[in-house]
Every structure is written in C-alpha cells, then in structure tokens.
C-alpha positions as CSV (number, residue, x, y, z in Angstrom):
1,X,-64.8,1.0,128.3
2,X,-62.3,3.3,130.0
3,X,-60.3,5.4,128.1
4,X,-56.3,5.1,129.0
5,X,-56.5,9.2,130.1
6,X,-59.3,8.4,132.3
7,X,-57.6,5.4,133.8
8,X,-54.3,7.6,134.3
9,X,-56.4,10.7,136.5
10,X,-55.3,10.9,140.1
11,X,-58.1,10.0,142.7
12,X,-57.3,12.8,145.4
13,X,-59.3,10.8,147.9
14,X,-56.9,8.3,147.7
15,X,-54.0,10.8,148.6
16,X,-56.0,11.8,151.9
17,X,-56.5,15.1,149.8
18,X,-60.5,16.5,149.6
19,X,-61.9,19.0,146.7
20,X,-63.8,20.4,149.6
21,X,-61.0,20.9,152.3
22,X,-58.1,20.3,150.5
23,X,-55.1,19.2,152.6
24,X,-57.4,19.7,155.4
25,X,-59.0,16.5,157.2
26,X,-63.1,17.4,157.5
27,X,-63.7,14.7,160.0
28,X,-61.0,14.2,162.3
29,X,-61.5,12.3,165.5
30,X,-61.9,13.8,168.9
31,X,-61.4,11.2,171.7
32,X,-59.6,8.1,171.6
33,X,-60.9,4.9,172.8
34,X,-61.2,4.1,176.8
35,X,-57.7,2.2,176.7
36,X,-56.1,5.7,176.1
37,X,-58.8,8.0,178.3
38,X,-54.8,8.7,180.9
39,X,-53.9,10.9,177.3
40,X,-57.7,12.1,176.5
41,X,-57.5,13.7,180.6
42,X,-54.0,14.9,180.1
43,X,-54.5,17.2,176.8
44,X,-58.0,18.5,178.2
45,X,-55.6,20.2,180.7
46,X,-52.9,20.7,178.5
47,X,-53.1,24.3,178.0
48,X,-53.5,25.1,181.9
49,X,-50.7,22.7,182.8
50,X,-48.6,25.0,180.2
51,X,-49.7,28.1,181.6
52,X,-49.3,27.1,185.2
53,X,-46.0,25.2,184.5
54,X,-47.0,22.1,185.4
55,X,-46.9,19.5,182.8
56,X,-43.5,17.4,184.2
57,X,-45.2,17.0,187.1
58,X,-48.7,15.3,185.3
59,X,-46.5,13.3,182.7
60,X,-43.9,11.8,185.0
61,X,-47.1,10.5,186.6
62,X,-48.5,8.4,183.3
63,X,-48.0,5.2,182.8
64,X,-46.3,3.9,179.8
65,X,-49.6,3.2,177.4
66,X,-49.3,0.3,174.6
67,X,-49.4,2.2,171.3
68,X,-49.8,-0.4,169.3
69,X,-53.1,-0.6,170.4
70,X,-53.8,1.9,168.2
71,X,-55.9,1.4,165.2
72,X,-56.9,3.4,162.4
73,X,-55.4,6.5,160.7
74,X,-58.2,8.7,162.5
75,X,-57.1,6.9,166.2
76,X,-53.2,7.4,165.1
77,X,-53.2,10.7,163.6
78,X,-55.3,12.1,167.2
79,X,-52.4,10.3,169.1
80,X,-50.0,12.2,167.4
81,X,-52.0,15.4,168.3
82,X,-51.9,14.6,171.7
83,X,-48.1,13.6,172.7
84,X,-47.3,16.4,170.4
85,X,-48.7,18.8,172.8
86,X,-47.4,16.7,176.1
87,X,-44.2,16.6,174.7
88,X,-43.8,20.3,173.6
89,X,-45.6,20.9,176.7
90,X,-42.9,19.3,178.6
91,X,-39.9,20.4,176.7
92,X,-40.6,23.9,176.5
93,X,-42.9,24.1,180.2
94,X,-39.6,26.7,181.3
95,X,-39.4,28.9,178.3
96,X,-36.7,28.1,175.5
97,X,-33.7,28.9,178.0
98,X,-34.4,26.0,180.1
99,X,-35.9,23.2,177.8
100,X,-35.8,19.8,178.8
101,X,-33.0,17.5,177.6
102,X,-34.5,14.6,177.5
103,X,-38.0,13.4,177.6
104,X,-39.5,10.0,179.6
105,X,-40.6,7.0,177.9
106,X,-44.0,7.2,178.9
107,X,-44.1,10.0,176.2
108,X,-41.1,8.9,174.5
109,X,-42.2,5.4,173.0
110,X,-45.6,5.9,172.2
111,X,-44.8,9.3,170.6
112,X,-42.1,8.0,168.6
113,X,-43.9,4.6,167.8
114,X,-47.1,6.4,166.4
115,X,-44.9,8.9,164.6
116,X,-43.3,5.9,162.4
117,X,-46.9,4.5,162.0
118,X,-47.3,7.8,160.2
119,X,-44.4,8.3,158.3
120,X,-43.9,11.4,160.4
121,X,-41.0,13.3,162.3
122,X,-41.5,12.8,166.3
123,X,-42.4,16.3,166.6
124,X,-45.0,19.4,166.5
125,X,-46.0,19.5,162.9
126,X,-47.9,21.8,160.9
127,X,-50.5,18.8,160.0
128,X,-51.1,17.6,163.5
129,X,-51.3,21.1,165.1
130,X,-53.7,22.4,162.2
131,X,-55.1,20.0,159.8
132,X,-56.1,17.3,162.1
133,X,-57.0,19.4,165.1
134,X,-60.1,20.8,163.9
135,X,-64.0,20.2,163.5
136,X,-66.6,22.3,161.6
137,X,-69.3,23.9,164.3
138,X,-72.0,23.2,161.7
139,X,-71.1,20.9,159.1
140,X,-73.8,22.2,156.6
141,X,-72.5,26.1,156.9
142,X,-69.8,27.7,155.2
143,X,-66.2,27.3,156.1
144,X,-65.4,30.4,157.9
145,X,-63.2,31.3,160.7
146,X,-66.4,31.2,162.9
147,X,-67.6,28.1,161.8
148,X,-64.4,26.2,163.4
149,X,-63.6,24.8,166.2
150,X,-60.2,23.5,167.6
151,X,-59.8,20.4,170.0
152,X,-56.9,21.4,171.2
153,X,-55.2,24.4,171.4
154,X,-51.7,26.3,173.3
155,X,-51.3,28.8,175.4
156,X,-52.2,32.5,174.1
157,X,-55.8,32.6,174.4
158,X,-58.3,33.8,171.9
159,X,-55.5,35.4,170.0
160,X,-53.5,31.5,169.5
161,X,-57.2,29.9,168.4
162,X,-57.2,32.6,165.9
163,X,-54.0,31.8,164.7
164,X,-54.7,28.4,164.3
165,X,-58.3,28.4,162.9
166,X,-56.8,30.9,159.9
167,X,-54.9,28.1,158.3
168,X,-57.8,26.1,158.1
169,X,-59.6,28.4,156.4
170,X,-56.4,29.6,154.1
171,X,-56.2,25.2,153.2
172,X,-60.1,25.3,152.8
173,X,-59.8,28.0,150.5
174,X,-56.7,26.4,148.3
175,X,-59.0,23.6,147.8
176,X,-60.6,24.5,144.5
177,X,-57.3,25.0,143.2
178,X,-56.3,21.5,143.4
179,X,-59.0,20.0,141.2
180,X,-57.8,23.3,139.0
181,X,-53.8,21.8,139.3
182,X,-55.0,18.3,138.2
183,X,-57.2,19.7,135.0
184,X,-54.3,21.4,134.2
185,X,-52.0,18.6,134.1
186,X,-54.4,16.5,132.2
187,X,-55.0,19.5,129.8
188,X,-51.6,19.5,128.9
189,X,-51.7,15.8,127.9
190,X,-54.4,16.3,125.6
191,X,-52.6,19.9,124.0
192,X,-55.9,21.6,124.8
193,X,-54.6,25.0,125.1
194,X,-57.8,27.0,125.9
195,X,-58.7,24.5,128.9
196,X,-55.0,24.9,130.5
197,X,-55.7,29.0,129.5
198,X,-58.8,28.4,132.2
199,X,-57.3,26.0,134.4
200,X,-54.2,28.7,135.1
201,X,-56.6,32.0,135.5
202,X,-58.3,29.9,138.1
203,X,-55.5,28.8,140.4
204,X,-54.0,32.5,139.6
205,X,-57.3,33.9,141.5
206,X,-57.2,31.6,144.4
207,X,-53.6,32.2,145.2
208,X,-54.7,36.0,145.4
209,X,-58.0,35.3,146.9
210,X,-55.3,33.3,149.6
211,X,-52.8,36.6,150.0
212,X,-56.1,38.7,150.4
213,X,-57.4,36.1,153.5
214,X,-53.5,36.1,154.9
215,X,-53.3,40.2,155.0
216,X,-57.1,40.0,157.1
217,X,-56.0,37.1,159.4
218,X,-52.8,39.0,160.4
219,X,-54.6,40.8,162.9
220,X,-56.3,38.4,164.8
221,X,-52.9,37.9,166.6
222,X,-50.0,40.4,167.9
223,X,-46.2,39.8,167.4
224,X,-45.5,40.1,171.2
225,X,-48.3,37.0,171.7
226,X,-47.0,35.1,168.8
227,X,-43.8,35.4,169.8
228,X,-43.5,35.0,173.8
229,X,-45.9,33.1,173.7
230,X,-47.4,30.8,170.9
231,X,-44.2,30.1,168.9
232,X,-42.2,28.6,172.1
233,X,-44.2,25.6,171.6
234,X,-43.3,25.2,168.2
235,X,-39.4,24.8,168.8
236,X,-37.7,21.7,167.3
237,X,-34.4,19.9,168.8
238,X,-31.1,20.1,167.0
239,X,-28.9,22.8,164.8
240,X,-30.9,25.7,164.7
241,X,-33.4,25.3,167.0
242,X,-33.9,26.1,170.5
243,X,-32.2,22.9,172.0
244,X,-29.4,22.3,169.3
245,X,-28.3,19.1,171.1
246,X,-31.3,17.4,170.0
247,X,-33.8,15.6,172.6
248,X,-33.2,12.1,173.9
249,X,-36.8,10.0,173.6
250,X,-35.9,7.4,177.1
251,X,-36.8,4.1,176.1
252,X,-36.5,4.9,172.1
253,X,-32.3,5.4,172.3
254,X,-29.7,7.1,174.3
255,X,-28.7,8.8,170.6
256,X,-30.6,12.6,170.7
257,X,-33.4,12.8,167.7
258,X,-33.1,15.8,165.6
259,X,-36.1,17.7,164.2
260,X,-37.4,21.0,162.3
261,X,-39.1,23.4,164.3
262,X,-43.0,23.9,163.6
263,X,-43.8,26.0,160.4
264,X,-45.7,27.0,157.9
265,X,-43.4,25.9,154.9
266,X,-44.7,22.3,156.2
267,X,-47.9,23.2,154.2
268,X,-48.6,21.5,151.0
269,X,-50.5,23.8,149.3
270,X,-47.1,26.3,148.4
271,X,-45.1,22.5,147.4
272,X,-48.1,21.8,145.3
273,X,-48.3,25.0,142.9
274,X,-44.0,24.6,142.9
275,X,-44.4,21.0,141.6
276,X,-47.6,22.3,138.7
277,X,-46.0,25.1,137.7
278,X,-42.5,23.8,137.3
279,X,-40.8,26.1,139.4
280,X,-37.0,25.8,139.4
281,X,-35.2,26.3,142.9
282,X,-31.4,26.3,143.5
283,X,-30.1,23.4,144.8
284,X,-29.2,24.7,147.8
285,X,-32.5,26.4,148.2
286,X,-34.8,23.3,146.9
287,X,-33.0,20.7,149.1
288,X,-34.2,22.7,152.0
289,X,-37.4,23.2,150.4
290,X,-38.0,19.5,150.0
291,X,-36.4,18.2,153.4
292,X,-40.0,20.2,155.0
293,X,-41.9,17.5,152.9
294,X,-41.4,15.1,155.6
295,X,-43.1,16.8,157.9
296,X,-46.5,16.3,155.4
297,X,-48.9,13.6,155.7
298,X,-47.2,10.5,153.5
299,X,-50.4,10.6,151.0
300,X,-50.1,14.6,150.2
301,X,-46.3,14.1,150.0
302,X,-47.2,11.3,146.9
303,X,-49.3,13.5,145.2
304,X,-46.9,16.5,145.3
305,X,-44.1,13.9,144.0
306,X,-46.6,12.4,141.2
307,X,-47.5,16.4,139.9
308,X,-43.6,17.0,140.0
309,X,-42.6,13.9,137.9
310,X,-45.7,14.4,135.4
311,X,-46.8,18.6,134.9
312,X,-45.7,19.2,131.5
313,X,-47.1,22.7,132.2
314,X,-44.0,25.2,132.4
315,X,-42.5,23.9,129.3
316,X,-45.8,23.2,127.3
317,X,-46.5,27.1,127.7
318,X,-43.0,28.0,127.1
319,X,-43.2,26.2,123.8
320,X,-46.9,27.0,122.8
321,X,-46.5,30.8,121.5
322,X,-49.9,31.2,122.8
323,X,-49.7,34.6,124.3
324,X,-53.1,34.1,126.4
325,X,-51.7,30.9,127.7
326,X,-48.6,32.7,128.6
327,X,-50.5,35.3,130.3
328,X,-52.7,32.8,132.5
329,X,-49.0,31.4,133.7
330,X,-47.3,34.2,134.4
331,X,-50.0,35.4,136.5
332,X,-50.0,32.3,138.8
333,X,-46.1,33.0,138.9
334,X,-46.9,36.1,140.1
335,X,-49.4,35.8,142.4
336,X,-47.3,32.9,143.8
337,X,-44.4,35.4,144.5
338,X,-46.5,37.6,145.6
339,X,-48.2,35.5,148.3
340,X,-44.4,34.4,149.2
341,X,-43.6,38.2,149.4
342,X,-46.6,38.8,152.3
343,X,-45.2,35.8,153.8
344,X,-41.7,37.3,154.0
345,X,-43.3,40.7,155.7
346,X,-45.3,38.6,158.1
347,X,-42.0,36.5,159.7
348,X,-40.4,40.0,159.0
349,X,-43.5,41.2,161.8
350,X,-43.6,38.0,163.7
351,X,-40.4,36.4,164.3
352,X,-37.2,38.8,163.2
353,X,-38.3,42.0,164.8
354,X,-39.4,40.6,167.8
355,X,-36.6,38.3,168.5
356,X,-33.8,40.6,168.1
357,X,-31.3,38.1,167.3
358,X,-32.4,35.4,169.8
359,X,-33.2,32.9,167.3
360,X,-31.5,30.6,165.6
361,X,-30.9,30.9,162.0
362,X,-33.0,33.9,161.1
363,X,-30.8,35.1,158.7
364,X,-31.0,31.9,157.2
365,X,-34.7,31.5,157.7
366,X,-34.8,34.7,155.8
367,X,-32.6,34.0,152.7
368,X,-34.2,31.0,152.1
369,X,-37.4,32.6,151.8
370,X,-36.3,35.7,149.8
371,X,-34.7,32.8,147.4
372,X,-38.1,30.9,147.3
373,X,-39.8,34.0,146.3
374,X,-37.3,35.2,143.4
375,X,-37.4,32.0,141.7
376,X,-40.8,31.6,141.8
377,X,-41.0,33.7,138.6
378,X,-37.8,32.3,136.7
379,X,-38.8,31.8,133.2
C-alpha cells in the first residue's frame, strides 16, 4: 500500500515539466494539420517577409481561419508560435517608431482565441518563442547547442538562432535541478537533514554550471544585432513598451489589449528556485515579479505556486543549527544572486548601453533587477 508521503509527491509530467528537458517541451509539433497549411506557408516566409518589409501585405491577404478547429495542446501551442511571429511581424514590420496600431482579425481572433485556450497573454512569450519552438537534430545525442534546431526563427541570422537555441540548452541544463527542488521539499517533510544537505549542494552546482553556460553563450550574439535587430520583435503594447496605447485585436474589441514585452524573467526556472528557497521579495518588487508568471505555461505556473505554498526549506534550515545544512543553503543563495548579477551585466551590455535612453522603463527594468538580486540572499 502507498504510503501518504508517496501519495503527496508531485508528478512533474503532469505539470508539462520533464526531468530530461525541464521547462523545455522535447517533442513539440512542427506543422499543423492541412485546414491551417495558409499559416504553415506564411511563417516558412516569415523571416524574409520581416526582412524585406512585407508581412501587411501577405496577412491582409489571409483569410480568417476557424481556430477552434484546433485540437490538442501540441496543435495549440504551434498556433500560438505562429500568429506570434505574424503578429510581431506585422506590428513591428517598420521599426518601433512606426508600429502598427491595430492589427486585422484574420490574425486578431485566432491569435487571441488560441491564447485563452492556453491561459496565455496574446503576445510573444518567452515559452512560445523558445520552449515550444524547438526539435533535437538527433534525439539520441546530447543536448547541445549543435544538436538543436529551431522551426522558426526572426530576423538576425545565425547570430538570432544562436540566441535562441542557448536558452534551450540553459532550461535543459536546469533540468536536474528540479527533481533536486522536489527531493528537497519532501526531505524537509521527513526532517532528514543530510538528504536536504545533498539536495541543496546539487541545485547550488547547477545554478553555477547555468552562470558558467550564460557567460559562453554571450558571444554567439552582438549588442548592435540584439538590439536593432532581434529585440524589436519582442516589443509588447501598453505603458512601457514601444506602443504605450496598447494594440486593438479587430474582431476581438475596439478596447486596446495591453501586454509585457518578451523576456527572459518569463522563465520558470529563476520563479522556481525563488519559490524552494523561500526567497522574500518586496512587495513592490514581488508583485512585479509574479505578474511575468502569466506569461508561463498554466502547468509550470501550478507547480511554482504548489513549491511556494509547501517548501518548508528557508525556515527548516534557519531553525536546524546544522551548520553543513546552512552551508548547502547559502550557497544556492549565492549562486542564485550571482547568476542574477551576470544577468544584470548582460541587459547592462544588451539593452541599456545600446539604447541610450530610447526605451521605455530601463531605469525601471533595472531597479527591479538590482532589487531581485539583493534579496535573493536575505536571511
């Protein structure tokens, strides 16, 4: 018979989580069915119809496709790939000085109809862009940067599949670490101090191993490609964005939908360790923090609010007196701040420098992360 601990573990298959990939989906779909081969034509060519300026033209030409037909996770979460890219595509096709205001129902419906099916803002997101865009080259071979391949990609060449193919590998590489999170947990529950002791060294080292990959993948793209080019596509619509009036979806409602700009605080692997590890925010700061958990696949954003509500960690080694134990935390506290620190140089590199002021909220962008990284090692 099962014991009640056993009973109480967390399946992380049933969170759409993997201990192989993580966060990361191994075998996403490539093509949708025939019914929807307008949108399978249309973000083959997305990239050139970016880079030639084009992409109004195509999509004013689509008809209005019936998303409902739709049916599946794998068929949804592809959809929302692909009017992702047709609608950044179309918004930003002149640069961030001349977005589009408004975008036409034959992108408008479907894109925000499949986004509800998800439980997901109608917008770029790190998940779609990364985590569901991807395939391994040979499925028996290591995870590696060269062992990926992206469906679709933006404009920026070898430099933006780069980009994109390092957070795969930085989620792949997390993944032992959440196996690591949930022993932890559970070692808590049974006050087996030695086990939590291991747990914590373990998730300490990949968080380092994760800074480590970060500082090597920095190179595979410059600022003045990441910036001109790759990161227009990312903008959101509303305060602090590009288009701070918001985008109007035709079809959806005359009323302008607001949304975050594409970013890497959308990853769950940084929420995660915050909700094990019983890191304390500000309220200002964690309210921020939390609003980017929308942007997250519905199942990863359970299993980050089931750790918060039941990691007994922070305060079972605050009141332990076991110095070793002590140790094995602090170390992921540090590590964690540390990774947050490189994080902080890299928008530093990518976005502050380089924009000179254009964009909206940097100073704010970077307070919030500076706060992020300071509390991460609060006792």
């Amino acid at each position: 018979m099962e014991s009640e601990s056993q009973k109480d573990k967390l399946i992380l298959e049933e969170f759409h989580v993997s201990e192989k990939t993580g966060f990361t989906v191994l075998d996403n779909l490539e093509k949708l069915p025939d019914y929807f081969q307008p949108w399978n034509d249309l973000a083959d060519r997305i990239v050139e119809l970016m880079e030639s300026k084009t992409v109004r033209k195509h999509i004013d030409k689509l008809e209005l496709l019936d998303h409902m037909k739709l049916s599946g996770e794998a068929e949804l979460r592809l959809a929302h790939i692909q009017l992702c890219l047709f609608v950044s595509g179309y918004v930003w096709q002149d640069g961030p000085q001349d977005p589009a205001k408004k975008i036409p129902r034959c992108i408008a419906v479907p894109f925000h109809g499949v986004s509800q099916r998800l439980s997901l803002p109608p917008v770029m997101c790190y998940c779609n862009i990364t985590l569901w865009n991807w395939r391994p080259i040979d499925p028996e071979a290591p995870l590696t940067l060269d062992n990926i391949r992206m469906f679709y990609l933006l404009p920026g060449g070898k430099e933006s599949d780069n980009f994109l193919r390092s957070f795969i590998v930085l989620e792949v590489a997390f993944a032992p670490a959440i196996q690591r999170i949930m022993d932890a947990i559970y070692a808590v529950e049974a006050s087996d101090s030695a086990s939590l002791t291991n747990c914590l060294e373990n998730v300490a080292a990949v968080i380092r191993n994760m800074t480590e990959m970060l500082n090597k993948y920095r190179d595979y793209i410059k600022p003045e490609t990441f910036f001109n080019i790759l990161q227009v596509y990312f903008g959101g619509y509303g305060p602090n964005t590009p288009l701070p009036p918001g985008l109007v979806f035709e079809g959806v409602s005359d009323e302008p939908v607001y949304a975050n700009s594409c970013n890497a605080a959308e990853t769950s692997t940084i929420h995660l360790l915050d909700a094990a590890l019983g890191i304390k925010h500000s309220e200002g700061t964690r309210e921020k923090f939390q609003s980017f958990r929308q942007y997250m696949p519905a199942g990863h954003r359970r299993l980050i609010e089931l750790v918060q509500q039941r990691s007994g960690i922070h305060q079972f080694v605050n009141n332990s007196g076991d110095k070793a134990l002590s140790s094995a935390f602090e170390s992921c506290q540090k590590a964690l701040a540390d990774f947050r620190s490189f994080h902080i140089q890299l928008v530093t590199k990518y976005l502050v420098i380089p924009s000179k002021g254009s964009i909206p909220g940097v100073d704010e962008i970077m307070g919030f992360l500076k706060g992020l990284r300071n509390e991460s090692t609060a006792k």
